[in-house]
PLY file of the C-alpha trace (Angstrom):
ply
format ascii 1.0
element vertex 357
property float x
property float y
property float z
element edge 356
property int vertex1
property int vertex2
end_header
-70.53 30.15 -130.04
-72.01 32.05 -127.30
-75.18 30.99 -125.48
-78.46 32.49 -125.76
-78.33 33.63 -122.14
-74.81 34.14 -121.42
-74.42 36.83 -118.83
-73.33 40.29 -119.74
-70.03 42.45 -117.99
-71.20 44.93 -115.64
-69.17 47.29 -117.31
-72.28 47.29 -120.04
-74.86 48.36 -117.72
-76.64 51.31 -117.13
-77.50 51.89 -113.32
-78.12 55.18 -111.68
-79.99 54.16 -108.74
-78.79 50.43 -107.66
-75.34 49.27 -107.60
-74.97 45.86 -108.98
-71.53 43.89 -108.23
-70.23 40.02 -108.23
-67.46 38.64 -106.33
-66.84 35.02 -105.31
-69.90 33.71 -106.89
-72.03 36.18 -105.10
-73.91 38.76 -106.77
-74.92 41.92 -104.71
-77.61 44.63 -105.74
-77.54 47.56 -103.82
-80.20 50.06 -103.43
-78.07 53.09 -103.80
-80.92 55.92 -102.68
-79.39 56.72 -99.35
-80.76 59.99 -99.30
-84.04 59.06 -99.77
-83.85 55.94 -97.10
-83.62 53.42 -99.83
-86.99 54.27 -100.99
-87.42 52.78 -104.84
-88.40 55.09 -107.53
-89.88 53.65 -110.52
-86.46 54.00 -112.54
-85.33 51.90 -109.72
-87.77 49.35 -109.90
-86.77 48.64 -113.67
-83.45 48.43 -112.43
-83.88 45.99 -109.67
-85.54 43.87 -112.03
-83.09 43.83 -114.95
-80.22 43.57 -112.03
-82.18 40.15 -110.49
-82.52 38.74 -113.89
-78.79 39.14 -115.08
-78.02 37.58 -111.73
-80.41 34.78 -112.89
-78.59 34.32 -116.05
-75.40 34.49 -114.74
-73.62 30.79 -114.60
-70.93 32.52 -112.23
-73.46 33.50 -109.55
-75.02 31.11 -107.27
-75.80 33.61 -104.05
-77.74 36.90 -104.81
-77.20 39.38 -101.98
-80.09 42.17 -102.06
-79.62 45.48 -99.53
-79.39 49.21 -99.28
-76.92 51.56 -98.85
-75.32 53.11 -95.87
-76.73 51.99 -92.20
-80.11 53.85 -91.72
-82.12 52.08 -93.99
-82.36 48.67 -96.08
-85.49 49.96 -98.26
-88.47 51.74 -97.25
-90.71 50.51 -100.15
-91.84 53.21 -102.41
-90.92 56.53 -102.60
-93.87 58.54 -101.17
-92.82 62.04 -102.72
-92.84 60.65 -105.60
-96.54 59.10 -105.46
-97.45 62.22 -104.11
-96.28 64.67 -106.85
-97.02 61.64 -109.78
-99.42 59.13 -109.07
-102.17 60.93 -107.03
-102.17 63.54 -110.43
-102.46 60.28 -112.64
-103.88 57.34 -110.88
-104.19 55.79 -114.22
-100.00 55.54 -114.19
-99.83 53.75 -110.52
-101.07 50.94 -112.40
-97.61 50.84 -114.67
-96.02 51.41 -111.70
-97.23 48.85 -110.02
-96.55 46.35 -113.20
-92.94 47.44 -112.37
-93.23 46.40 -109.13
-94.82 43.26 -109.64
-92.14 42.99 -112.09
-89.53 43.32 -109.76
-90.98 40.89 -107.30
-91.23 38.27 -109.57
-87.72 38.69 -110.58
-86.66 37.84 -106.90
-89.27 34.71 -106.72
-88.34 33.36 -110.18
-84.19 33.98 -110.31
-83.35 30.32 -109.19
-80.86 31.32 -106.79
-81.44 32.01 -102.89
-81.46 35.50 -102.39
-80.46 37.09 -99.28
-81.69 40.38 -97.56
-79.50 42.21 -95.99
-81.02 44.13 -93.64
-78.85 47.09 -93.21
-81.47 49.14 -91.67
-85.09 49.66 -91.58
-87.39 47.76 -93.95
-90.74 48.62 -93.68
-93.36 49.41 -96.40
-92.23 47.55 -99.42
-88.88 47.02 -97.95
-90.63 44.76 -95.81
-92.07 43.06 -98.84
-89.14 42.91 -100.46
-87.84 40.97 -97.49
-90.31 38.63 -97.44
-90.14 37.99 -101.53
-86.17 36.70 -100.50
-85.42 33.29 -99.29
-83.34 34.33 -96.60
-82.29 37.33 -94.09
-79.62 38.70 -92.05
-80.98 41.81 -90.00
-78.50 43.86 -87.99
-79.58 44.48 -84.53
-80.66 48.15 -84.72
-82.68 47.78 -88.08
-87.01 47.03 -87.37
-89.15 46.02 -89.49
-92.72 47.13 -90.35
-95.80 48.34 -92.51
-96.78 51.51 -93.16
-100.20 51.22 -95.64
-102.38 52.02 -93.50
-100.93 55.06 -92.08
-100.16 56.30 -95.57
-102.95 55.96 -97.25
-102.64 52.88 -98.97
-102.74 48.79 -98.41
-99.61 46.37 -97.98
-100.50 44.33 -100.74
-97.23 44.24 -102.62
-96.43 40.87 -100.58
-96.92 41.65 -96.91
-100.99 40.61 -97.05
-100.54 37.51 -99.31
-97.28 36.66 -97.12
-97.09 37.57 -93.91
-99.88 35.23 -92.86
-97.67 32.63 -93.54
-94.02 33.39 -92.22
-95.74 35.20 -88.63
-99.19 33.35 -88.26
-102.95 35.32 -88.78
-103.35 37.49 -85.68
-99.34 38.36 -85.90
-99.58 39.19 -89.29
-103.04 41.30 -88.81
-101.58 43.60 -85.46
-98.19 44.81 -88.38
-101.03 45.01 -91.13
-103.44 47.26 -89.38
-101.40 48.82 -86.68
-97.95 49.52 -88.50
-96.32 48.23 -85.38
-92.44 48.26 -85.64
-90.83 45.01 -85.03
-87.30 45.31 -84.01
-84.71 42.86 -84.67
-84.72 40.66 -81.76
-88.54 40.03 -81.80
-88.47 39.70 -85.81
-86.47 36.69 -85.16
-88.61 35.18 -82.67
-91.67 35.74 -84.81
-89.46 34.02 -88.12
-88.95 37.00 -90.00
-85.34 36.85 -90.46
-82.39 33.78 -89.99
-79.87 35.73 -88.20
-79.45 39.32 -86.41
-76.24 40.49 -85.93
-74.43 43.81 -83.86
-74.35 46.57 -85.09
-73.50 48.75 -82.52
-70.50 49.28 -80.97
-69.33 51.62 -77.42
-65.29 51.41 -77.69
-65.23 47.28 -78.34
-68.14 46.13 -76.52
-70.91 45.03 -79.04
-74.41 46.22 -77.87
-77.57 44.53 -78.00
-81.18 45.01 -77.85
-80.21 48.59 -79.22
-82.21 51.29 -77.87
-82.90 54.38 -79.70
-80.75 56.35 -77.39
-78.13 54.50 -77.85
-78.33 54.45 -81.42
-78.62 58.48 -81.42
-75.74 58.46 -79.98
-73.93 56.21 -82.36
-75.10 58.03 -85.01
-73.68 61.07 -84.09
-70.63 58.90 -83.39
-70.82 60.06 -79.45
-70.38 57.99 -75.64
-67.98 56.31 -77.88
-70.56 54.63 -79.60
-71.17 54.06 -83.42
-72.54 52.04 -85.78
-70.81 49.28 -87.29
-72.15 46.39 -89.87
-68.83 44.39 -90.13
-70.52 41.44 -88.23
-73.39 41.76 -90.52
-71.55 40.98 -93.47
-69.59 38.60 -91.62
-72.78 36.21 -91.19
-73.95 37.02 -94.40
-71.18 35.86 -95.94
-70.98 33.21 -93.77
-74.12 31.92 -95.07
-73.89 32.37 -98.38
-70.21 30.39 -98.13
-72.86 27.64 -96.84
-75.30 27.94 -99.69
-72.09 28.04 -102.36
-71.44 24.39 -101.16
-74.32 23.08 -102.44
-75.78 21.75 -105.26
-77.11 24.55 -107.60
-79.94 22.40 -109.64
-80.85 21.34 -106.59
-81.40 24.36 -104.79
-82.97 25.99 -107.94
-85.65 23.43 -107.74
-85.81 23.40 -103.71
-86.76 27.39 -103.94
-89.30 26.60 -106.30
-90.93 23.86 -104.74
-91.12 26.07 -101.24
-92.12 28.86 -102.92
-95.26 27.29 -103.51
-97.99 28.91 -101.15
-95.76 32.55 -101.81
-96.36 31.48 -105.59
-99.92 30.70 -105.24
-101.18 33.49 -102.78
-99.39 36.12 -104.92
-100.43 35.03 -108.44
-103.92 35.12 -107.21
-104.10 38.47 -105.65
-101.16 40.42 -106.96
-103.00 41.78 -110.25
-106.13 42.61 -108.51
-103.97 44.54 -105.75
-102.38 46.45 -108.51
-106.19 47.47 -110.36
-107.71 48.15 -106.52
-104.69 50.82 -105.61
-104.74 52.51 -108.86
-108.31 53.01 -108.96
-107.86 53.51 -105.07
-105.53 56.58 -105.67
-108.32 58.65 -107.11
-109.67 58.35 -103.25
-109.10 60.90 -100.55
-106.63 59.04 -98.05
-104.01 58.52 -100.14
-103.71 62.21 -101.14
-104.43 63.11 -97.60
-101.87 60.37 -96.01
-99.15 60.91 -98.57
-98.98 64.84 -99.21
-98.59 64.29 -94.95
-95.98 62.61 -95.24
-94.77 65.26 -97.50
-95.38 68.12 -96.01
-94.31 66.47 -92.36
-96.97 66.90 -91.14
-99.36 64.68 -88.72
-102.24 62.96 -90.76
-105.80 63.95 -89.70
-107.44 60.59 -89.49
-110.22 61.83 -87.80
-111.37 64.06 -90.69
-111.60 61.03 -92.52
-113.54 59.47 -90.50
-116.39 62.55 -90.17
-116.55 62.53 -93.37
-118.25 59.40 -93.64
-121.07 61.18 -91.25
-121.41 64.60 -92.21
-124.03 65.66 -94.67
-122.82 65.87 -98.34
-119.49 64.34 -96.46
-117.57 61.93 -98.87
-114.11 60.30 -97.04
-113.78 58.79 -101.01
-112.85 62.46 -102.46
-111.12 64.69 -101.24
-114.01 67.85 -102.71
-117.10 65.40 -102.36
-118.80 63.65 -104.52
-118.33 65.05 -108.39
-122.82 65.03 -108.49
-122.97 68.90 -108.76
-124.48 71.12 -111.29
-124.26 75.07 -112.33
-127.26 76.31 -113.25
-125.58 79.20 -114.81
-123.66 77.61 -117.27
-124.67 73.82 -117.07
-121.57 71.97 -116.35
-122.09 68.81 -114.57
-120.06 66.61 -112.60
-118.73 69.04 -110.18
-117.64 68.02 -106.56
-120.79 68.61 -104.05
-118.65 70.50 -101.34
-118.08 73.28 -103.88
-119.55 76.62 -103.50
-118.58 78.06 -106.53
-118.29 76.33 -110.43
-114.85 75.26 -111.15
-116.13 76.70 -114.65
-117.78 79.82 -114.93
-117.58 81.30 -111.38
-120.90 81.19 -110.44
-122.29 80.54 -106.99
-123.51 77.35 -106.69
-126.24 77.10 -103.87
-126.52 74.88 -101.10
-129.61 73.13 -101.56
-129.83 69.25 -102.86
-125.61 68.17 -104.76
-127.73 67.16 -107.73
-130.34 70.13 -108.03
-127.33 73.06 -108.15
0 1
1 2
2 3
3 4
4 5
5 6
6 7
7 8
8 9
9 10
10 11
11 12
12 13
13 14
14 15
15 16
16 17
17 18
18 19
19 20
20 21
21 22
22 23
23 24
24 25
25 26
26 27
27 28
28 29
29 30
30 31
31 32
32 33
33 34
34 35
35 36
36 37
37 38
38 39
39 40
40 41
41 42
42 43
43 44
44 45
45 46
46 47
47 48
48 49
49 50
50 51
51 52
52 53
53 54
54 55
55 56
56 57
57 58
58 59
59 60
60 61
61 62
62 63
63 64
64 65
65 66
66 67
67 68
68 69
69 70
70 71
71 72
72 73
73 74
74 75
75 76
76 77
77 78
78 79
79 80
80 81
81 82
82 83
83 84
84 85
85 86
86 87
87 88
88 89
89 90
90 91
91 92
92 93
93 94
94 95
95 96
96 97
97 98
98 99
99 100
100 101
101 102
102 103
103 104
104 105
105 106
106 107
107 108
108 109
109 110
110 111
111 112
112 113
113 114
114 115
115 116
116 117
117 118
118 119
119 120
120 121
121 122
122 123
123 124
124 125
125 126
126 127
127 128
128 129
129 130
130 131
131 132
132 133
133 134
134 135
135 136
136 137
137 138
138 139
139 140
140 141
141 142
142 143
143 144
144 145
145 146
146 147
147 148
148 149
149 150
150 151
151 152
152 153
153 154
154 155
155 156
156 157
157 158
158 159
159 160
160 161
161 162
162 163
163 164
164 165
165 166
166 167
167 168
168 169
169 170
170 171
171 172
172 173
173 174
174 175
175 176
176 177
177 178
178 179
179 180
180 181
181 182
182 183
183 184
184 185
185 186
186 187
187 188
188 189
189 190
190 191
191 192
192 193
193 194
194 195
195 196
196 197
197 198
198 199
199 200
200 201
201 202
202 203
203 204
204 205
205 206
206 207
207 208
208 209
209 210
210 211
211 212
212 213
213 214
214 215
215 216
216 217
217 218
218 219
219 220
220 221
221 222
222 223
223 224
224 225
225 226
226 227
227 228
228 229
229 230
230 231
231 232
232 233
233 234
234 235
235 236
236 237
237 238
238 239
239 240
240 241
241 242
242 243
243 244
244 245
245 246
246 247
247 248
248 249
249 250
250 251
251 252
252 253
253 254
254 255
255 256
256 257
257 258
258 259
259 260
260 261
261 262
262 263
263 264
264 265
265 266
266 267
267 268
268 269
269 270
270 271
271 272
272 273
273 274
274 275
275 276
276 277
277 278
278 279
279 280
280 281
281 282
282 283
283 284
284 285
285 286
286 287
287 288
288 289
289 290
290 291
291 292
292 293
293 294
294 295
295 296
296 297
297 298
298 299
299 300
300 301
301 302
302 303
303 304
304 305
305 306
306 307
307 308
308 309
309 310
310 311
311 312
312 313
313 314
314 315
315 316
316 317
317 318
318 319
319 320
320 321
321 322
322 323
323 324
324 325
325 326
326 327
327 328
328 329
329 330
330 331
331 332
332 333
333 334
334 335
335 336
336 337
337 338
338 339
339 340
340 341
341 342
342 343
343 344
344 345
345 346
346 347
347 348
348 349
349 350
350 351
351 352
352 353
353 354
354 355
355 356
């Protein structure tokens, strides 16, 4: 008689953008988005979750390995195209998306199985989160680390707010919040970010490290006799999770919860209310200015933000002003006060009192 949870054969899955494989009692999931840096789409958030829980339910697998594919990046959190083109349209759908995410977060919190990141390259955004949501990490030495919110238009509060606190201390935690500042692998293991960093670039058979970015242009372009190579990353991830196999799996399922406590508690408090404050907050001007930036590649023009909280009629909230406007000509209200014309009818609209018009 089967169980009710017995684990299902890969072959029976349906995964277009994460890989999902088992070996030796280790399950790996594989953000398989290389072209887009590992960024998640919201097909790939489902994924990641259903992926996590199957590794849950699977009596075979006591190590879950979570990365991204190829060497450039592990995951760079969510895919801002697609928030530009989807979410700033439909605000109202950012907050499904962000029940997905939530979703997928709590799949890594609650599997009852250390999970390993990794890193593979950068993590920053919700990659970071995502690192931070896993028990453990291995970073190779040219990968960083960082937040981007802030710069984009929107607030790290997918993990890195509730959680960083804790792993890096307040004032470390505040500078990556608010600044964005990349923190490269070296100084992410000082600061208890990751477990272990490991080469990951090679010129001829001398391992570098402390990777600069010239040296790493030049291994990417495989030149100088340089290159890339994450063979030692793997190495000491499987390394470790050979250590965490020899334990005892009841045990450890109960260790993770009991030291997931303050992650537990900070993100059950704040997590819903994050996901209600960024949809509603996707109606506002910076995200559509810091994300169709980012599309257009483009440099973000945070000063115009900032004059609009000064100017006369200014509104840094919307991107047209604030929607207090009426046409006398044919009496539709609710139009945006930097208008000079009615979205409606044509008219002019003068430029006396937003309200009077």
């Amino acid at each position: 008689m089967s169980r009710p949870a017995s684990k299902a054969p890969p072959s029976t899955f349906s995964f277009d953008e994460i890989r999902y494989e088992t070996a030796g009692g280790v399950a790996r999931i594989t953000i398989d988005r290389p072209a887009r840096y590992n960024a998640y789409s919201t097909e790939c958030l489902r994924e990641l979750a259903a992926a996590f829980q199957q590794a849950s339910f699977d009596d075979s697998v006591g190590v879950i390995v979570l990365t991204g594919a190829g060497d450039h990046a592990f995951c760079t959190g969510g895919d801002v195209k697609e928030y530009a083109e989807r979410y700033i349209r439909s605000p109202r759908d950012y907050w499904k998306y962000m029940a997905l995410f939530r979703a997928y977060i709590d799949s890594i919190l609650s599997t009852g199985k250390p999970v390993i990141a990794r890193i593979n390259g950068i993590a920053v955004g919700g990659g970071n989160e995502s690192v931070l949501a896993c028990d453990l990490a291995v970073m190779a030495d040219h990968a960083y680390l960082g937040q981007v919110g802030t710069r984009v238009g929107s607030v790290a509060c997918g993990g890195a707010t509730q959680w960083l606190p804790l792993v890096v201390g307040d004032k470390r935690a505040r500078e990556m919040l608010f600044t964005n500042r990349p923190i490269p692998a070296r100084l992410a293991l000082e600061w208890g970010l990751v477990n272990r960093v490991a080469p990951s670039v090679r010129r001829g058979a001398k391992w570098l490290e402390n990777v600069t970015s010239d040296e790493l242009r030049l291994a990417r372009r495989k030149e100088d006799g340089c290159e890339v190579d994450l063979s030692r990353l793997d190495a000491e991830v499987d390394r470790l999770a050979k250590e965490l196999l020899e334990t005892f799996p009841e045990c450890v399922r109960y260790t993770k919860q009991q030291t997931n406590f303050w992650k537990d508690f900070s993100w059950s408090l704040t997590a819903r209310h994050a996901q209600d404050w960024l949809a509603l907050h996707y109606t506002d001007f910076e995200p559509f200015e810091g994300m169709n930036a980012f599309r257009e590649k483009r440099p973000v023009d945070f000063a115009a933000v900032r004059r609009r909280a000064v100017e006369p009629n200014g509104s840094p909230e919307t991107p047209w002003g604030a929607h207090v406007a009426t046409c006398l000509a044919c009496g539709v209200t609710g139009l945006p006060s930097l208008f000079r014309h009615c979205g409606v009818c044509g008219a002019s609209l003068p430029e006396d009192s937003p309200g009077e018009r």
